[in-house]
KOLBA-366135 format. One record per residue (C-alpha): residue in one letter; x, y, z. Coordinates in steps of 0.1 Angstrom, whole numbers, padded with zeros to 4 digits, always signed. Example, Ala and Ser with C-alpha at 12.3 -4.5 7.8 and 13.67 -1.06 7.14 Angstrom:
A+0123-0045+0078
S+0137-0011+0071
This chain:
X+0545-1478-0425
X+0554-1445-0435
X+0548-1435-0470
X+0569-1414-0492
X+0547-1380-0490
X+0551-1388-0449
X+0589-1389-0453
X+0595-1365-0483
X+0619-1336-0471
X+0620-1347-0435
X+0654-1339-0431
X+0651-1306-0447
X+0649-1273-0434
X+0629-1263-0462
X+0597-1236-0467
X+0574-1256-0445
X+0598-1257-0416
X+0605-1224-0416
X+0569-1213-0418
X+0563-1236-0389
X+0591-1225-0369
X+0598-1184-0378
X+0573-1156-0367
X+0554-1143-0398
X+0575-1112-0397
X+0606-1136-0397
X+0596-1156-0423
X+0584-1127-0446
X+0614-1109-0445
X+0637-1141-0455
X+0615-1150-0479
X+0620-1117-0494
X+0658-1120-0496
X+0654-1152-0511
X+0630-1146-0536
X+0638-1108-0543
X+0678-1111-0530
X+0675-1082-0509
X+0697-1079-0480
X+0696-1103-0448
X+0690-1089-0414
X+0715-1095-0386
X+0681-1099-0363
X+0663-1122-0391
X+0692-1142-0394
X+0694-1145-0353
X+0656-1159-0355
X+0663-1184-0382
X+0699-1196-0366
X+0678-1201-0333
X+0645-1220-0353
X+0674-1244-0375
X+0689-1253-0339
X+0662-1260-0320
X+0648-1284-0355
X+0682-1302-0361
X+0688-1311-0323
X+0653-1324-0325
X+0661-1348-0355
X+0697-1354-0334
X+0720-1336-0347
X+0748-1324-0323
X+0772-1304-0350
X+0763-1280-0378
X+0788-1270-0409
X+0790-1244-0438
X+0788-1269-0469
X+0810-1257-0496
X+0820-1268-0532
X+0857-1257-0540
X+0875-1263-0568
X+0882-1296-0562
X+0850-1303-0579
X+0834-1324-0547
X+0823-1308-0517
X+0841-1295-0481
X+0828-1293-0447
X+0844-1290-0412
X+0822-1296-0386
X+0813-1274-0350
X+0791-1286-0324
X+0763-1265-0308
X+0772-1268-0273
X+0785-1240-0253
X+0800-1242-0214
X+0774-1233-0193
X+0780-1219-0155
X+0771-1248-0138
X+0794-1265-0156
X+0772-1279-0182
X+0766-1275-0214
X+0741-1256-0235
X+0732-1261-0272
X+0740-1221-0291
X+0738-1209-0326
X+0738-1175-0336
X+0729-1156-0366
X+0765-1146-0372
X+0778-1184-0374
X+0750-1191-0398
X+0761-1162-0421
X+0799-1165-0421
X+0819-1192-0415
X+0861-1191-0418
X+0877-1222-0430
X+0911-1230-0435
X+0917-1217-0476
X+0954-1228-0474
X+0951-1264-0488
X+0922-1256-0512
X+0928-1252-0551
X+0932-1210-0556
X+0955-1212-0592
X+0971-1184-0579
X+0945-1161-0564
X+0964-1164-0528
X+0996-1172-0517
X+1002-1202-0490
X+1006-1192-0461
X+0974-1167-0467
X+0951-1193-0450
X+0922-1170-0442
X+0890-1180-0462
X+0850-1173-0456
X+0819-1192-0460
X+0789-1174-0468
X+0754-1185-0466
X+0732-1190-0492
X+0694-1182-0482
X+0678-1200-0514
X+0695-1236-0507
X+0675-1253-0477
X+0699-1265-0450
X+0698-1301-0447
X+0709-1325-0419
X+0732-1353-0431
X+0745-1380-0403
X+0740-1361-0367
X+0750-1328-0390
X+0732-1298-0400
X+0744-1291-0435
X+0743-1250-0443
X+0744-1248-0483
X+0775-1219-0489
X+0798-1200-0510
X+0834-1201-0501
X+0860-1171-0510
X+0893-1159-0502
X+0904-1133-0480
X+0906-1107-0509
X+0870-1115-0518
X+0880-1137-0548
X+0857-1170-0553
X+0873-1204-0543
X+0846-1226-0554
X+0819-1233-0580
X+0786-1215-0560
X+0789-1181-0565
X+0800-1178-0604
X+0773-1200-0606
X+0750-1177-0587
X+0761-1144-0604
X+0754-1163-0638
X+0720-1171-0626
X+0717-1132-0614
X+0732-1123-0654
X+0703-1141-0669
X+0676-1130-0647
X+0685-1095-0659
X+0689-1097-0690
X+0660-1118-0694
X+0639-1095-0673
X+0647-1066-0702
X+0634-1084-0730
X+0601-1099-0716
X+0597-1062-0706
X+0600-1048-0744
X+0571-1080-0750
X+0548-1060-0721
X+0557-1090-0693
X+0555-1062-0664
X+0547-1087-0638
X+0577-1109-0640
X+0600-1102-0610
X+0622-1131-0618
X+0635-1151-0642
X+0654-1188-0628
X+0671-1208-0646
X+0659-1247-0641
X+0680-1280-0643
X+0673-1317-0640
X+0708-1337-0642
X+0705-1375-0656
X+0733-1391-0634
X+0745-1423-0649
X+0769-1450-0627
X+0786-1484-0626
X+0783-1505-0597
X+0803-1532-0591
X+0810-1558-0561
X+0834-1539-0532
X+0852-1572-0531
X+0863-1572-0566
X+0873-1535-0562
X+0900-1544-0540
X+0915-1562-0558
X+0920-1540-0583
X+0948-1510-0576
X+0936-1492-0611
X+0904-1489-0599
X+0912-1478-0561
X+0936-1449-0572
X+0921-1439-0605
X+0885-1447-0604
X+0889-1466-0636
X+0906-1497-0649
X+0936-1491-0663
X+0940-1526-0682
X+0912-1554-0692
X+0906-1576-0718
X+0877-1569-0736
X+0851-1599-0729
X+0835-1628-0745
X+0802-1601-0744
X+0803-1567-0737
X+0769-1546-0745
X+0766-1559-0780
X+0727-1578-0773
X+0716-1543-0759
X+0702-1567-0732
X+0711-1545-0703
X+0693-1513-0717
X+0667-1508-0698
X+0664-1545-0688
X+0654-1563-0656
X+0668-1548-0631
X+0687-1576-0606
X+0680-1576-0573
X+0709-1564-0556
X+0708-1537-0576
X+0669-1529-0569
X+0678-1532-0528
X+0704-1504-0537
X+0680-1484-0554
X+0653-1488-0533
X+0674-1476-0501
X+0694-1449-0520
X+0656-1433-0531
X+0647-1431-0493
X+0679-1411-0489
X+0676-1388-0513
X+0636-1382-0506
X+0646-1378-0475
X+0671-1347-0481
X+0644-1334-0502
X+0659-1344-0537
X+0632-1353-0564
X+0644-1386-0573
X+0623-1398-0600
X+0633-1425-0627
X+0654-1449-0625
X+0668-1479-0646
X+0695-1501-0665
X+0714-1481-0690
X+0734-1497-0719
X+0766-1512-0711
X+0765-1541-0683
X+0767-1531-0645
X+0757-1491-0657
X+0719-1476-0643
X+0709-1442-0646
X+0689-1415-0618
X+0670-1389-0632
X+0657-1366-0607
X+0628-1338-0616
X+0638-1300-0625
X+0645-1275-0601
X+0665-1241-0597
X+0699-1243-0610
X+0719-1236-0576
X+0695-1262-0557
X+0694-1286-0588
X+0736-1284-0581
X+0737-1290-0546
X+0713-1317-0551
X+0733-1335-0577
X+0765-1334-0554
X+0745-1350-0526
X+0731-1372-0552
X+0768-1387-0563
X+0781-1391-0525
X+0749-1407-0513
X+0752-1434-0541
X+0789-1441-0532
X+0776-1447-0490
X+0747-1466-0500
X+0766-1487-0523
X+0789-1493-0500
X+0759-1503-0470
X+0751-1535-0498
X+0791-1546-0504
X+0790-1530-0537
X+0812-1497-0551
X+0791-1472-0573
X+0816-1459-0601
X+0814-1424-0609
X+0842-1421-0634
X+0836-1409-0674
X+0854-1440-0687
X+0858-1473-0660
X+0860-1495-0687
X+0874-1499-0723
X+0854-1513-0746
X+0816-1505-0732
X+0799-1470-0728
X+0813-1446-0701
X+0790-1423-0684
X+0777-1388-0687
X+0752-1366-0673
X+0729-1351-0691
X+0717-1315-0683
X+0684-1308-0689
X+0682-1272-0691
X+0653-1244-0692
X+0646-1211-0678
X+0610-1201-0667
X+0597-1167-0650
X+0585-1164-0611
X+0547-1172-0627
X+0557-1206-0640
X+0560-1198-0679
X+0586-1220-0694
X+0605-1196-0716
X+0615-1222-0744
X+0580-1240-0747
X+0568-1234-0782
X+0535-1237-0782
X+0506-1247-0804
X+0521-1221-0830
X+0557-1220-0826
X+0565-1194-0857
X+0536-1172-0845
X+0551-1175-0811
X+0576-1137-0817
X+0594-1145-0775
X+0602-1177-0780
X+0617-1176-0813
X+0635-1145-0797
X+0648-1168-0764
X+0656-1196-0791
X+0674-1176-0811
X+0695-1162-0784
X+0706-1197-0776
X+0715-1204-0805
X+0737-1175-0810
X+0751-1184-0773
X+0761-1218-0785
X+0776-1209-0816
X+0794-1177-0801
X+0805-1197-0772
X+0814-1235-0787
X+0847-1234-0767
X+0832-1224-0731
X+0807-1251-0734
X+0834-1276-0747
X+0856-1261-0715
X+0823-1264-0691
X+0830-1303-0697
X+0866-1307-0699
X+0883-1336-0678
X+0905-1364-0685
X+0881-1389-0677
X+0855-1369-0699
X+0884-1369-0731
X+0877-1406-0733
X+0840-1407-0737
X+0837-1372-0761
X+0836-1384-0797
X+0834-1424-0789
X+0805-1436-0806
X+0786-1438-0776
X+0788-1397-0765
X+0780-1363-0787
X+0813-1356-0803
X+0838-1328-0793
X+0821-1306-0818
X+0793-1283-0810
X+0760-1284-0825
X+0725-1278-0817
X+0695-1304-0829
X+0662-1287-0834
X+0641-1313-0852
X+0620-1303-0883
X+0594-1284-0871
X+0613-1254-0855
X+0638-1261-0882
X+0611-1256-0910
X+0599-1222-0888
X+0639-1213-0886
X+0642-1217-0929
X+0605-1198-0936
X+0615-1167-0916
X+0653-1170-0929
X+0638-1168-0965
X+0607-1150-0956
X+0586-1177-0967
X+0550-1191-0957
X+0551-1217-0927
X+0534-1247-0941
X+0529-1259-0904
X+0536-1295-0898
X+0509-1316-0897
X+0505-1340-0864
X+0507-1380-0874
X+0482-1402-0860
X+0502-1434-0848
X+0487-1466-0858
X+0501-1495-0842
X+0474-1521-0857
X+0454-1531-0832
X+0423-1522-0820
X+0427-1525-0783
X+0459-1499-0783
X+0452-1465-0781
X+0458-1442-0808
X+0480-1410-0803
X+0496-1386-0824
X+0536-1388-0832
X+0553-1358-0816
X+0565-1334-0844
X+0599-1339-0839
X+0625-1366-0830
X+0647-1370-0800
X+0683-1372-0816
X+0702-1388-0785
X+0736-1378-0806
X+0735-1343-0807
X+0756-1322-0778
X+0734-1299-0771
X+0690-1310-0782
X+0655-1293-0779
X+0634-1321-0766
X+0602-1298-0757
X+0608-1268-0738
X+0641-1275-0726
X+0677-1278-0741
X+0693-1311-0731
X+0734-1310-0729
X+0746-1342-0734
X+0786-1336-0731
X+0793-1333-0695
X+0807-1364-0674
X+0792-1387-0649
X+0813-1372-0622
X+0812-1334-0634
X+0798-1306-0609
X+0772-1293-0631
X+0779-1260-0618
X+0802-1255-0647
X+0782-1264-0680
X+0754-1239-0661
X+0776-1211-0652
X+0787-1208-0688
X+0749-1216-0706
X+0740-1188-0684
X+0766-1163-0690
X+0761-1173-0727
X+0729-1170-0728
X+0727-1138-0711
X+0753-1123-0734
X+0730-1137-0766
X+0697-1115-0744
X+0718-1081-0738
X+0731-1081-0774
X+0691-1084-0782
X+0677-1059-0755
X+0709-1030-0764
X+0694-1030-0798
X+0653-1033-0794
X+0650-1014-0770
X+0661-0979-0789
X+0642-0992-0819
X+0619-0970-0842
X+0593-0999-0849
X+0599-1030-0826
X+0582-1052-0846
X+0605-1046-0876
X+0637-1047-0854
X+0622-1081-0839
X+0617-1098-0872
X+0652-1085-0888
X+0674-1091-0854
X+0655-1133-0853
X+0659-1130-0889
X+0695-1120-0888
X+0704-1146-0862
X+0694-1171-0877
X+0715-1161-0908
X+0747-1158-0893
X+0743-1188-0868
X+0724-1213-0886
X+0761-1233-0897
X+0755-1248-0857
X+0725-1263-0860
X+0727-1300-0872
X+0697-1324-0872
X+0717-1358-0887
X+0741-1387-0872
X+0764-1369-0845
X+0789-1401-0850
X+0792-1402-0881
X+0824-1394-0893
X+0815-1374-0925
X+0797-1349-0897
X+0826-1341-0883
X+0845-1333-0913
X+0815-1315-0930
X+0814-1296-0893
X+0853-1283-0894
X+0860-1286-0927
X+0826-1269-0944
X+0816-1252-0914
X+0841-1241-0895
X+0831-1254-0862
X+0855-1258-0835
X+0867-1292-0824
X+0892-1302-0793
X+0895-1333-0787
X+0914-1331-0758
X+0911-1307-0719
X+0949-1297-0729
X+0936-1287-0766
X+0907-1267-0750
X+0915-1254-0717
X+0940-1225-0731
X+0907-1208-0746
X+0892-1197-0714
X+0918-1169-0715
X+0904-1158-0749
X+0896-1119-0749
X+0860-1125-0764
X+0857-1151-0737
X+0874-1132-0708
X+0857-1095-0715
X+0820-1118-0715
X+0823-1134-0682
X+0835-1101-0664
X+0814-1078-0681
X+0784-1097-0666
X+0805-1100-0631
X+0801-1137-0637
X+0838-1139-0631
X+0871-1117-0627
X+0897-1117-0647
X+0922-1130-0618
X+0894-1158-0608
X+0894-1170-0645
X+0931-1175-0648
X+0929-1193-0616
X+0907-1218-0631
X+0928-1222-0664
X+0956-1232-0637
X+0934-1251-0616
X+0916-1272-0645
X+0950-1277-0663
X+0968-1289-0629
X+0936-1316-0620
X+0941-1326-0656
X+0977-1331-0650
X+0980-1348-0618
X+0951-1368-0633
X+0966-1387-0655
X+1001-1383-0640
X+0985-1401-0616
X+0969-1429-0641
X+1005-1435-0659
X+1025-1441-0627
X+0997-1466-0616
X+1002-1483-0649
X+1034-1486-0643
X+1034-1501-0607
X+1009-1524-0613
X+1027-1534-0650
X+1060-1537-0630
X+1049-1557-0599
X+1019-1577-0604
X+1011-1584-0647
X+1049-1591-0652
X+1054-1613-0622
X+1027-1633-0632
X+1027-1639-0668
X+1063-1649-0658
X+1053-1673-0634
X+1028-1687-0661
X+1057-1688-0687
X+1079-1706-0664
X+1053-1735-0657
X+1043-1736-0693
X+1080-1738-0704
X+1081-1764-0672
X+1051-1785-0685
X+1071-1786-0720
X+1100-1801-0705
X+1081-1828-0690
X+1061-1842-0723
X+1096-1838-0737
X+1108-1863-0715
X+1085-1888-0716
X+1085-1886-0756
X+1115-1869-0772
X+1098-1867-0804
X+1067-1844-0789
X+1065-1808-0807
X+1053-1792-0776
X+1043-1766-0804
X+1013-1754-0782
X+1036-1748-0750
X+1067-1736-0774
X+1036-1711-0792
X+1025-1702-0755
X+1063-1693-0742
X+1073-1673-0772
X+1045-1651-0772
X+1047-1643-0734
X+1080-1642-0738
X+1077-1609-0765
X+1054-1595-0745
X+1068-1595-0716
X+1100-1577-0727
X+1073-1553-0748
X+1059-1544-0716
X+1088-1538-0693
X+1102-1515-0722
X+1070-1496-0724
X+1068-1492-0682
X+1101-1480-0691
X+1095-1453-0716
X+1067-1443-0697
X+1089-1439-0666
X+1112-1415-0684
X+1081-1395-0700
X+1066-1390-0667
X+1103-1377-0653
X+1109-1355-0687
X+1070-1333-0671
X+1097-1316-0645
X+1112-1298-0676
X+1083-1281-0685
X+1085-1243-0676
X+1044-1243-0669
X+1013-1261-0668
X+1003-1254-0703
X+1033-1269-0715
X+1030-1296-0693
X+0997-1305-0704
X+1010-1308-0741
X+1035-1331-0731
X+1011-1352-0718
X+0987-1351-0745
X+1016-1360-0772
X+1040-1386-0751
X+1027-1396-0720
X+0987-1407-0735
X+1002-1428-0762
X+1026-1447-0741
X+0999-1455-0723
X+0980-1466-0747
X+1011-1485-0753
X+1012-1504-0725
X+0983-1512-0724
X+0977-1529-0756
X+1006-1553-0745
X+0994-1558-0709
X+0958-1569-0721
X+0972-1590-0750
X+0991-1610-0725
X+0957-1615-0704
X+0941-1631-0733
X+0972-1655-0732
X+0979-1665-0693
X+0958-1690-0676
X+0930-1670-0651
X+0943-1687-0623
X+0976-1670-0625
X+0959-1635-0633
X+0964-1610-0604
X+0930-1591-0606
X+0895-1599-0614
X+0891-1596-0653
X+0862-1573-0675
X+0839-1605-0672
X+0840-1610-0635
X+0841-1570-0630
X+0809-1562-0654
X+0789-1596-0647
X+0795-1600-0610
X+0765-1580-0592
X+0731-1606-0593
């Protein structure tokens, strides 16, 4: 039997293919553009088109495709086969350099916000050297960017790209002015916690919320819900191991560093964790990550649910981003070290940051702006809408003695002592991890906690590194004309740390005094909503950043304020006239027919003793009775609410409309729907309830 180091990457055409398959000249020169982004040979990119045809008809594949990630925020892919007509009248099997480096799909139907009329259809793919090609199926998989005709970017790969090409520069100036000559890069690394629900495909079925909207749109809360904390981390059922077990060969397969795995809080909700890697790869990866779930749920009869907020009452999901950034030697630039305050780079990277996060609260809160994400943010079970950073009290106690220009007392290690002889003995780490904080150190990495389970992480990224990068060429303009270096370095960390210190918060994320003491006291920003948010993109400090480091236009930005504003829209357009249908035709129709047999029941105790009460069936009727004319009023008004979004002039307004009217009448509804659930008998019930949806995988 095959072990995993056998198997590892086998459907990848990754560095040891390609030194197996290219001529040393061939491989040197496309490790070169990959590594040092020069340009790409027409005569290179014939050898490798060649070597990735001959290996992925080898493994069987018979098509190949430019795999893009447009704005819908999932991926694209239209397929071509290799063959070619031969004379004979035959086939042979053909790729070429110039279908590996530019592909032209159909733009029309993709999301543009503007940046091309409709009938402009033209778009390009263009390859992307430093993601492997992959073969997925009986198709080789080509890792791309994906623009318009005019050259504007359709999708989240190349802003993403151009941010990690900002911080590499920027980054590159200031090790410099520390005497880091040798660095020729700087990457940016991610590792992306992906958390999921699965639940049984038959029970999805039957359930039109979940099958439109990826979420249920009514339920009952349960007799028990995650209040034992039994699930955390708890036995994991076999079903679920099968599912796991088969979805790690797929992934190990394609080359993705799958690593831990396990039950996360609420019932029927695991968590992957994969280990770091480049951003862009780290993206990809996390993409093929959340599709490969979904098919290899659906090989065991199950559905793996990707959505922020599938059910009321328990946690949702997000996906944490562990960031870091690390030069082409392997130095990690936000490890401390043994002496963190003596340490002058770090504290400079830290501080820049810092100043990114505070400068930049909205773009991050923007990077993880959905509706599905609106319902987790804030909910006792997420980092708030409010940005903050968490340190921990060593670098914090560093942060304070250079602010006041006081001695650093150092913080002495703490032996643990767990009382009995046979355990070994360790020492406490010098800091906490504070799982309530948006945006922690844990290390020598920065873990952002706000996006959602079904988020492209290219976002959150593109606008840490812009951030960031901003934060290092504020730093490198001013050291780098400096009289004395050393004095400019201790005033500019000094000053920093001064002016931004108001985002650093070390205490209870949840608790509600932190977010008055952070708007009120502090002055920190908090939306609660995409609608509040998303307007802020188009902010001129926000707007003149992104371009200035050719991380974005100005046009390609107000296609995304569009774009983001429309999916959040249609979204929950989408949710409310769900709500409505299945309010309408299924939950009316059958607490009716269970108020009809009750009242029928009533009748017949009447009539075999006149003087029965019937006060349970009379109690029973009465109730459904309200609720049942509550709910067909509030389908009603949420009818007209979703008819009164035509009069809004633009999607901005739209968007308010929705926030203010349509999200409270569904709230509405609701409340009356899963009232009336508690009341009717299950039998008459038209879709499997919170207990049979959470409880049902063994």
């Amino acid at each position: 039997m095959n072990t995993v180091t056998d198997y590892f990457g086998s459907l990848v055409f990754d560095d040891r293919v390609m030194k197996a398959t290219l001529s040393a000249k061939v491989y040197a020169s496309l490790k070169k553009t990959i590594d040092e982004g020069t340009e790409l040979d027409i005569g290179v990119a014939n050898a490798v088109a060649a070597a990735m045809k001959d290996w992925a008809v080898s493994k069987g594949a018979t098509h190949y495709t430019h795999w893009f990630q447009p704005l819908t925020g999932i991926t694209a892919e239209k397929h071509d086969s290799f063959i070619s007509p031969s004379p004979d009248g035959g086939v042979i099997m053909e790729f070429s350099g110039k279908e590996l480096i530019k592909g032209e799909p159909d733009a029309s139907s993709f999301p543009s916000g503007g940046l091309r009329a409709t009938f402009e259809a033209r778009g390009y793919t263009a390859w992307d050297p430093t993601s492997y090609a992959f073969i997925k199926g009986k198709t080789l998989c080509i890792p791309t960017a994906f623009c318009s005709y005019g050259g504007h970017a359709l999708d989240k790969k190349t802003p993403l790209l151009r941010s990690m090409e900002a911080l590499n520069k920027q980054a590159l100036r200031i090790l410099k002015l520390f005497g880091n000559d040798s660095v020729k890069r700087v990457t940016s690394s991610v590792g992306p916690e992906q958390e999921y629900f699965l639940i049984t495909k038959e029970m999805y079925d039957q359930r039109p919320d979940l099958r439109f909207t990826g979420r249920t749109l009514f339920g009952a809360k349960p007799p028990k819900g995650q209040e034992m904390d039994d699930h955390y981390f708890g036995v994991i059922k076999p079903r679920v191991a099968a599912f796991m077990e088969e979805l790690n060969d797929e992934l190990w397969k394609l080359g993705i560093l799958a690593k831990t795995e396990h039950n996360e809080v609420a019932p029927a909700q695991h968590e992957l964790a994969p280990i770091y890697t480049t951003t862009n790869i780290a993206t990809d990866h996390n993409q093929l990550t959340m599709e490969i779930m979904q098919k290899v749920a659906s090989r065991h009869g199950l559905v793996c649910l990707l959505h922020e907020k599938p059910f009321a009452g328990v946690n949702g999901s997000g996906k944490h981003n562990n960031w870091s950034i690390a030069t082409d030697a392997g130095q990690n630039l936000f490890s401390p070290g043994a002496t963190p305050y003596e340490n002058a780079q770090f504290l400079l990277f830290l501080c820049a940051v810092i100043k990114a996060v505070d400068d930049y609260q909205d773009l991050l809160r923007i990077s993880v702006a959905t509706a599905g994400n609106d319902h987790r943010l804030g909910a006792n079970e997420a980092p708030p809408a409010v940005v903050s950073i968490f340190l921990g009290d060593e670098l914090n106690a560093v942060l304070e003695a250079i602010e006041n220009d006081t001695p650093y007392k150092g913080t002495e290690k703490t032996q643990m002592k767990l009382g009995v002889d046979v355990l070994p003995k360790f020492n406490r780490d010098t800091t906490d991890r504070n799982r309530t904080s948006p945006f922690a150190f844990t290390g020598n990495k920065f873990e952002f906690r706000m996006l959602g389970s079904s988020n492209s992480i290219a976002c959150a990224n593109i606008m840490l590194n812009s951030a960031v990068a901003e934060s290092l060429k504020i730093y490198a303009d001013r050291l780098e004309g400096a009289e004395d270096f050393e004095v400019a370095l201790h005033d500019l960390i000094q000053k920093t740390i001064k002016e931004h210190k108001h985002i650093i918060f070390n205490g209870n994320g949840y608790d509600e005094s932190w977010i008055k003491e952070a708007t009120e006291k502090r002055g920190l920003l908090n939306y609660h909503t995409t609608a509040d948010c998303m307007p802020h993109l188009l902010d001129k400090k926000n707007v003149d950043m992104l371009t200035s480091h050719g991380v974005f236009t100005e046009a390609e930005l107000k296609s995304r304020y569009e774009i983001m504003l429309e999916n959040y829209c249609k979204t929950i357009i989408i949710e409310a006239k769900t709500m409505v249908d299945m309010a309408k035709t299924q939950i009316a129709p059958a607490i009716e027919a269970y108020t009809a047999d009750v009242a029928k029941s009533a009748v017949a105790k009447k009539a075999l003793d006149s003087a029965l009460a019937c006060s349970y069936e009379t109690g029973v009727v009465r109730k459904l009775s309200a609720l049942t004319d509550c709910i067909a009023t509030k389908a009603e008004e949420l009818e007209e609410a979703l008819i009164s979004l035509d009069d809004a002039e633009e999607i901005g307004a739209e968007s308010i409309m929705i926030r203010d009217t349509v999200l409270g009448l569904m709230s509405e509804l609701r409340v009356a729907c899963d009232e009336a659930e508690t009341l009717t008998a299950k039998s008459y019930w038209p879709m499997p309830s919170y207990a049979d949806l959470l409880f049902s995988v063994k």
